[in-house]
C-alpha positions as CSV (number, residue, x, y, z in Angstrom):
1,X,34.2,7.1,19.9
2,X,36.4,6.8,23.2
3,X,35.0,10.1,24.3
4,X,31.2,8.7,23.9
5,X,32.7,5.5,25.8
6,X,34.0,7.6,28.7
7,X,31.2,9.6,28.9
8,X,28.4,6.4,29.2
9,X,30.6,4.6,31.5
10,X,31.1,7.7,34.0
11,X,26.9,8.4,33.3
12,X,26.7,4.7,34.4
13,X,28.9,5.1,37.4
14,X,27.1,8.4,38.8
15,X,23.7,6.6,38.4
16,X,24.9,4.2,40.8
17,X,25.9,6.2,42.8
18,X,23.0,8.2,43.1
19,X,21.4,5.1,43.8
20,X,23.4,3.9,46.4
21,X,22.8,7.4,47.9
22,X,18.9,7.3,47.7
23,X,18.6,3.7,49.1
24,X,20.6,5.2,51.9
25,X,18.0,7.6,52.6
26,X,15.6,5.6,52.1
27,X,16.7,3.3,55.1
28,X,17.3,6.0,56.7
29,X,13.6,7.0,56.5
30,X,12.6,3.5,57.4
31,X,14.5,3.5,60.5
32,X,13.0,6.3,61.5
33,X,9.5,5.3,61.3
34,X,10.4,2.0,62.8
35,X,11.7,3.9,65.9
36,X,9.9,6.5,66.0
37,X,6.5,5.0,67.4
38,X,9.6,3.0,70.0
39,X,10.7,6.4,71.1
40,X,7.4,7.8,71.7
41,X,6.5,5.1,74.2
42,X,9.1,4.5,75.9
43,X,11.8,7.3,75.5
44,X,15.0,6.8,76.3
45,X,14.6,3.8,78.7
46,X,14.6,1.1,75.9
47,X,18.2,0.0,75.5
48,X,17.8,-1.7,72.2
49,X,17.7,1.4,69.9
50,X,21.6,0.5,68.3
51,X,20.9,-3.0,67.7
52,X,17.6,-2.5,66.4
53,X,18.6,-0.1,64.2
54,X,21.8,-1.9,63.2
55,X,19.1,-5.0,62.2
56,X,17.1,-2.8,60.2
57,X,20.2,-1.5,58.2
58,X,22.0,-4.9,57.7
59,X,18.0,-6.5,56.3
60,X,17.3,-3.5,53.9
61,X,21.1,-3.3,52.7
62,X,21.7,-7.1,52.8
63,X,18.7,-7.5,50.7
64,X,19.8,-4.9,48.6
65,X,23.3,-6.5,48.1
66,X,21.4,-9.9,46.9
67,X,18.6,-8.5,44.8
68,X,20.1,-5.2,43.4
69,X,24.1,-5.9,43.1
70,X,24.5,-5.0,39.7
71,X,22.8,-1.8,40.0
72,X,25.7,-1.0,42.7
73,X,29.0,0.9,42.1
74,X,30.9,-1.8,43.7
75,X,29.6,-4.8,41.9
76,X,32.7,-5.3,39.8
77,X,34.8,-5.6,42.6
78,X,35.9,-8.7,43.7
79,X,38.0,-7.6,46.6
80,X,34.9,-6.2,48.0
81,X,32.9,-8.9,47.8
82,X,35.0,-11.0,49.4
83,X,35.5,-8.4,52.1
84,X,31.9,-8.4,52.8
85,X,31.4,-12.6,52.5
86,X,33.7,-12.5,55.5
87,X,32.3,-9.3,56.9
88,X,29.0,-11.2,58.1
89,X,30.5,-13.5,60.1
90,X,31.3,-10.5,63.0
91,X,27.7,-8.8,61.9
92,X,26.2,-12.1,62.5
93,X,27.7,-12.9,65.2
94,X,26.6,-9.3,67.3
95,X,23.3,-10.2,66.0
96,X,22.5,-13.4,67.9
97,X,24.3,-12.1,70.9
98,X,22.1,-9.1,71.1
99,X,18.8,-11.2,70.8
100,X,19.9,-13.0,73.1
101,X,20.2,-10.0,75.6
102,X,16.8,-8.5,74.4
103,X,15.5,-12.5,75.3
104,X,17.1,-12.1,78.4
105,X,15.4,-8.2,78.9
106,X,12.5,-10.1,78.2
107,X,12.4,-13.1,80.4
108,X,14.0,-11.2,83.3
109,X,12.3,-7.7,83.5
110,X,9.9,-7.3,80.4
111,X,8.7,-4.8,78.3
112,X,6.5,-3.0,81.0
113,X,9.0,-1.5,83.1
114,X,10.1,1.0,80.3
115,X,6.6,1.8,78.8
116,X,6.0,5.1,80.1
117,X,2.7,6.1,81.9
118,X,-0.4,5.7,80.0
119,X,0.7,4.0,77.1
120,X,-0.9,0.8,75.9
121,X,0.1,-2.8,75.9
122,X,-0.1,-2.9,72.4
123,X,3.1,-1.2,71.8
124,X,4.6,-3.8,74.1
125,X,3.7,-6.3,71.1
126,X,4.4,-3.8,68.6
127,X,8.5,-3.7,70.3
128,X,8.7,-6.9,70.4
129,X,7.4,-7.9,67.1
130,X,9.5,-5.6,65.0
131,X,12.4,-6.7,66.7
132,X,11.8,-10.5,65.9
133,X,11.2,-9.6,62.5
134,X,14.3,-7.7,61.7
135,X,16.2,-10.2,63.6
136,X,14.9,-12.5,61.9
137,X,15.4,-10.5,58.3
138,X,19.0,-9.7,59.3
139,X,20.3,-13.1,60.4
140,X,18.8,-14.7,57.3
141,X,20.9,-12.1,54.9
142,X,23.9,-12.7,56.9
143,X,23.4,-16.3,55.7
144,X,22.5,-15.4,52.1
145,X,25.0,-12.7,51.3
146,X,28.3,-14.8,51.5
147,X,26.4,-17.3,48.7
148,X,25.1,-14.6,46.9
149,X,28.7,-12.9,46.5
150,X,30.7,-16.2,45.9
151,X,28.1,-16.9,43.3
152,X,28.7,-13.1,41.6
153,X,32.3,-14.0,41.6
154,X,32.1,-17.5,40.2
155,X,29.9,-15.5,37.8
156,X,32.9,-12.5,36.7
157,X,35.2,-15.8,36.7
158,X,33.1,-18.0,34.1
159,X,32.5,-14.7,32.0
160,X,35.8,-13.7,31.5
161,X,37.1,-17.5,30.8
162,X,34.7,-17.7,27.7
């Protein structure tokens, strides 16, 4: 009986793991077709490749975290949680500051001086676009996670009262 236990509860834990593992590659695969088309256009004269990719990683793992968090290893811990409810506050913080220097890019010298020759406008809109939008993804699940993980604890407290 404590043998069958062990066995479910380390079956449990490895599927979470692998879990964890494939989501990673799956953003990892998502950042690369994000960039790619980025990269093709303007090579290695557009500045913003770490803080676009850091958007697209905190929006498809922060939406992770506040959809998915009991299918992840670490949802029992509380420790962790709280690490990460505190965690956003730098993350969030880098993440205005760097759309503020890609508005700044913007206003000052604008997309066209690092498109190389031949390419069309349109990936101008397609830059600056995707970058709004995981901006926009990120910031909002820098706001949602720190409710979403005192919630889950309030949750693990209430349980273990009753």
């Amino acid at each position: 009986m404590c043998l069958e236990l062990y066995n479910h509860v380390e079956t449990s834990l490895v599927n979470k793991l692998i879990f964890s593992l494939l989501w990673l590659v799956i953003t990892a695969v998502i950042v690369c077709l994000i960039l790619l088309p980025i990269y093709n256009a303007t090579g290695s004269e557009y500045g913003y490749y770490v803080p676009n990719t850091i958007y697209i990683i905190v929006a498809v793992t922060f939406t992770r975290y506040i959809f998915l968090l009991d299918y992840h290893w670490w949802a029992p811990q509380k420790t962790l949680k709280v690490i990460l409810s505190f965690l956003v506050i730098p993350i969030g913080l880098y993440i205005v500051d760097t759309h503020y220097e890609f508005q700044r890019f913007l206003d000052e010298e604008g997309l066209g001086s690092i498109l190389k020759s031949g390419q069309s406008p349109g990936v101008m809109g397609y830059i600056k676009n995707q970058f709004m939008l995981f901006w926009a993804w990120a910031f909002l699940c820098c706001l949602a996670i720190p409710i979403k993980m005192i919630r889950s604890i309030w949750r693990d407290y209430k349980s273990r009262i009753k």
